[in-house]
C-alpha positions, -999 to +999 in steps of 0.1 A: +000+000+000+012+035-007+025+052+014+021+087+002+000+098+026+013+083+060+012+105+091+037+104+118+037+075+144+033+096+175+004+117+156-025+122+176-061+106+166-089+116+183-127+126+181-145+156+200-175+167+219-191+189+245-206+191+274-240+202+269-244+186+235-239+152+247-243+150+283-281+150+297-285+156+333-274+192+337-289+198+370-281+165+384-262+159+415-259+192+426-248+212+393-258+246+392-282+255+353-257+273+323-270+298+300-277+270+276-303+253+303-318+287+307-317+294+267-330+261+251-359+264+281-370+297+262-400+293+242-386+298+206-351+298+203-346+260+195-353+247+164-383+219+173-381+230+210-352+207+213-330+210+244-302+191+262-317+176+296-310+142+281-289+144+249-267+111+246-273+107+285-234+107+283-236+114+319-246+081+326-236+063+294-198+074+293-182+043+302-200+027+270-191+055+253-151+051+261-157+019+245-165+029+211-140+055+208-114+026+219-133+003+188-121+035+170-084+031+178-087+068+191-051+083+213-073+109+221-107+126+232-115+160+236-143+169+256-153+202+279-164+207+316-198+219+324-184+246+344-219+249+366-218+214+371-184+221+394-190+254+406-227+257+405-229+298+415-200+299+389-175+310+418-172+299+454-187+265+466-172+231+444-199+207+437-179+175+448-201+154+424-195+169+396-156+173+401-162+134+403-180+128+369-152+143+353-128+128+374-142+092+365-143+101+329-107+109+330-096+076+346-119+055+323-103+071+297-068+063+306-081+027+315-087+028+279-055+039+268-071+074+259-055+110+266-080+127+277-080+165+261-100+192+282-119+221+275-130+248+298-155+265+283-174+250+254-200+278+258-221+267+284-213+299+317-227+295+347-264+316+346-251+325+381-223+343+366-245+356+331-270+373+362-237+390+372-232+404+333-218+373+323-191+382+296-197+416+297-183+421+337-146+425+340-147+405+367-151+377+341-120+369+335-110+364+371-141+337+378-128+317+350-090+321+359-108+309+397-126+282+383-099+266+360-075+266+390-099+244+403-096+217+373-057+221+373-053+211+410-078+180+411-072+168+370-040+179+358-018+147+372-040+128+345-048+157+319-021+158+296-037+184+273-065+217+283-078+244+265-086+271+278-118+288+253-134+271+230-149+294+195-150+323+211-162+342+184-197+317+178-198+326+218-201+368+210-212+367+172-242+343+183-243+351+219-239+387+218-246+402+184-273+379+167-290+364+194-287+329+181-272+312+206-270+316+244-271+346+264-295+359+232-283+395+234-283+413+199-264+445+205-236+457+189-220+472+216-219+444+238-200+420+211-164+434+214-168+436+250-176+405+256-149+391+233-122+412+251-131+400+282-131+362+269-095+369+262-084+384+289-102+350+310-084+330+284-052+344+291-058+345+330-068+309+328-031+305+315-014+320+339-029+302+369-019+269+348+016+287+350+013+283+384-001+253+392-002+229+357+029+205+347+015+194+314+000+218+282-025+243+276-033+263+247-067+281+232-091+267+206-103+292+175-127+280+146-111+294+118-130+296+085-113+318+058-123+346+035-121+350-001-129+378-024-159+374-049-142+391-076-111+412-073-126+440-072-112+466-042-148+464-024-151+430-022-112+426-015-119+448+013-151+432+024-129+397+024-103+415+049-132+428+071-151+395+081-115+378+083-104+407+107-137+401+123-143+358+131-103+349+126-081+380+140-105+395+164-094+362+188-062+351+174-042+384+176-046+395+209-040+362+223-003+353+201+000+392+189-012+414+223-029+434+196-063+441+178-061+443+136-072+481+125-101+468+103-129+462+136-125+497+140-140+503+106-163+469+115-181+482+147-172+520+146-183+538+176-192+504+191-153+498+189-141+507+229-106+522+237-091+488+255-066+496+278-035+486+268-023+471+295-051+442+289-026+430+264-001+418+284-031+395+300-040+383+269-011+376+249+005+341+269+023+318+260+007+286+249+020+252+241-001+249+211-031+261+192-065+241+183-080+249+150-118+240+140-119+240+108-154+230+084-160+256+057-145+288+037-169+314+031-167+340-003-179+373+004-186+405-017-192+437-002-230+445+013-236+482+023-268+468+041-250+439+061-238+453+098-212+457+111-190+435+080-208+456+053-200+420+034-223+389+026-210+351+018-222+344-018-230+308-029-206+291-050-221+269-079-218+230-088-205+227-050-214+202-022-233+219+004-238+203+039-272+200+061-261+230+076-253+250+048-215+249+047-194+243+013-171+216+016-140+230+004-108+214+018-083+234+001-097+258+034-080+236+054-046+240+041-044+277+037-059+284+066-031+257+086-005+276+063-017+313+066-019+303+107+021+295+104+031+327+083+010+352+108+015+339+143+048+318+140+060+279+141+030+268+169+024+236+172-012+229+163-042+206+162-074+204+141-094+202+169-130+199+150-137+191+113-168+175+102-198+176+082-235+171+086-253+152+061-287+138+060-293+109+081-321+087+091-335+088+131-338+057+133-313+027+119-317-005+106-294-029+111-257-026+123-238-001+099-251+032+086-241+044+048-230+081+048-210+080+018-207+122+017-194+121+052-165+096+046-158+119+017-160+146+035-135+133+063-110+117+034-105+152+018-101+169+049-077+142+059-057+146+026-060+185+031-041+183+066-011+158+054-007+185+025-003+214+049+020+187+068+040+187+039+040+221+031+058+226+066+031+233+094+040+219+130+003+198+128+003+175+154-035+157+159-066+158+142-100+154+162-132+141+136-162+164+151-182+147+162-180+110+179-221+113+188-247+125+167-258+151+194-277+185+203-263+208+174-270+235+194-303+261+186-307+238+157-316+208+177-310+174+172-320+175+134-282+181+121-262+154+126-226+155+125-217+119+145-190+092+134-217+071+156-256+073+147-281+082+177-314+068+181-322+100+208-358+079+217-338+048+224-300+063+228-284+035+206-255+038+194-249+026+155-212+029+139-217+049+107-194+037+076-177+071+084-164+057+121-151+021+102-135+049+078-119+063+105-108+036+120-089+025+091-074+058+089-058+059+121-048+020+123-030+026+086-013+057+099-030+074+072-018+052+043-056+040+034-060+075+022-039+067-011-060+061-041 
């Protein structure tokens, strides 16, 4: 077999998830209700009033669940903390039973010859801390730097790998400025504020693993880049302003200490005068970077659209997904190359890729057929040995997702799973994607060759 496109041996396999999209059981055992408990309770903002009080029923299910991500061959798994389900007023009082859960995930992980790979916030604040401001408060930044310390001291002797943030920009863009996602706000205002601040927690979060953590921490950004519509200067512009606004806006002050000059021109008087000495919180130093990765978008300039003044336009005879995304895997590789040329030789991880494609709620048999997604996964695959080639310090790839699961305000109707989930019944049923995938990482890669 070729061996054109073999990966390294100590290259790092693993699948992803998060805490409220898979867990059930958020109030259980003494956990405190997130912003996402509060927001999918809210008449209307989930698509078939869909919300995540059982989900996969990981919660109770996760020791199965190690299982098929050992019948995967997986090094690693990424997952995140329910922050509320440790600290359930956000700051002050630990919940000892759910420091446990994760505690007992992490050992049946490494029973299983599994790194475990945490993340500390996938989204999901204490509403404790939201009816304090939530993003917004300054204080922000020191409740997560609080609450992380926490995880370091009772996890990091087993925790090889943390993240501190995960997409912060869906957290603002959807939380803050369109309302799509939890808290719900829609002002303009509030967006960069809130973003700010999630950097400054990201980079106090750091600094307490400075003092306390042995192992490696770094920050998580879904990347997705921009290209012009035509080369024309108000598109190429346009192109520059929404990749300023969902790629820079987080990346920068975290490796650069610095903001790029086009979100001035993005949010205009909504843009605040930062005080520069926040920069020296939010630039740390981190062992490595994540980078979720899914889709490009092409934009041409929109007067209407605000704050970008730019709109994505649809790009003919191309496979869409089930959630409207283009798969375009040449993506992958400039945005893994353009990563190395901006903010240096970091080591980094794709810490999501994936692709939602129509599947059935309920399966027949043992084996699900989703040709598009093993497509899909094999381009992406191809796409990160060629940056690999090309010179970028990639070091892991993570398949998004291992569960079909609760895609958020669009409920559980967008499924993105290397494993099929019956929600009425929670079976589990491999996908042909998962025995893809499996043959991926026993081959080292080398099942990829035509």
């Amino acid at each position: 077999m070729s061996g054109r496109f073999l990966f390294p041996a100590d290259f790092v396999w693993g699948a992803a998830t998060s805490a409220y999209q898979i867990e059930g059981s958020p109030l259980a055992d003494g956990a405190g209700p997130s912003i996402w408990q509060r927001f999918a309770h809210t008449p209307g903002m989930m698509a078939n009033g869909d919300h995540g009080d059982v989900a996969c029923d990981h919660y109770r299910r996760y020791r199965d669940d190690v299982k098929l991500m050992q019948a995967l061959g997986l090094t690693s798994y990424r997952f995140s903390i329910n922050w509320s389900r440790v600290l359930p007023e956000g700051t002050g009082r630990i919940n000892p039973a759910g420091l446990d859960f994760y505690s007992r995930l992490v050992d049946t992980l490494l029973e299983h010859g599994i790194a475990p790979n945490a993340t500390l916030f996938h989204w999901d604040l204490p509403a404790a801390l939201d009816d304090r401001g939530g993003w917004l408060n300054r204080d922000s930044a020191h409740w997560f730097a609080e609450y992380a310390e926490i995880m370091f001291k009772a996890l990091d002797d087993r925790v090889p790998m943390w993240s501190t943030l995960n997409e912060p920009w869906v957290v603002t863009d959807g939380g803050y400025l369109h309302g799509t996602v939890a808290p719900g706000h829609r002002n303009t205002y509030e967006a960069p504020i809130a973003a700010h601040n999630l950097m400054r927690a990201s980079g106090a979060a750091i600094q307490a693993y400075r003092a306390v953590g042995r192992q490696q921490i770094g920050v998580v950004f879904n990347i997705e880049p921009k290209y012009p519509a035509s080369d024309r200067n108000e598109d190429v512009a346009a192109a520059a302003r929404a990749h300023a606004y969902m790629n820079q806006q987080f990346a920068d002050p975290a490796l650069l200490g610095s903001y790029p000059p086009q979100l001035r021109e993005c949010f205009g008087d909504a843009w605040p005068a930062f005080p520069a000495s926040d920069f020296g919180l939010t630039r740390q130093k981190v062992d490595f970077v994540g980078v979720n990765y899914y889709t490009r978008a092409v934009v041409r300039h929109d007067p209407v659209q605000h704050p970008l003044r730019a709109s994505p336009v649809r790009q003919p005879n191309r496979t869409y997904t089930e959630t409207g995304w283009e798969v375009y895997e040449q993506g992958l590789v400039d945005t893994l190359t353009w990563f190395k040329d901006r903010y240096g030789d970091l080591p980094l991880y794709v810490t999501e890729n994936g692709a939602a494609f129509y599947d059935p709620p309920v399966v027949e048999g043992d084996l699900l057929e989703d040709p598009l997604r093993v497509d899909y996964f094999r381009r992406h695959l191809k796409a990160v040995h060629a940056a690999m080639r090309a010179g970028v310090n990639v070091k892991g790839y993570y398949a998004w997702s291992l569960l079909d699961n609760l895609e958020w305000s669009l409920g559980f109707a967008k499924r993105f799973g290397l494993y099929h989930v019956d929600f009425a019944t929670q079976k589990r049923t491999p996908k042909a994607s998962a025995r893809f995938y499996a043959d991926v990482i026993a081959s080292d890669g080398a099942c990829l060759a035509p």
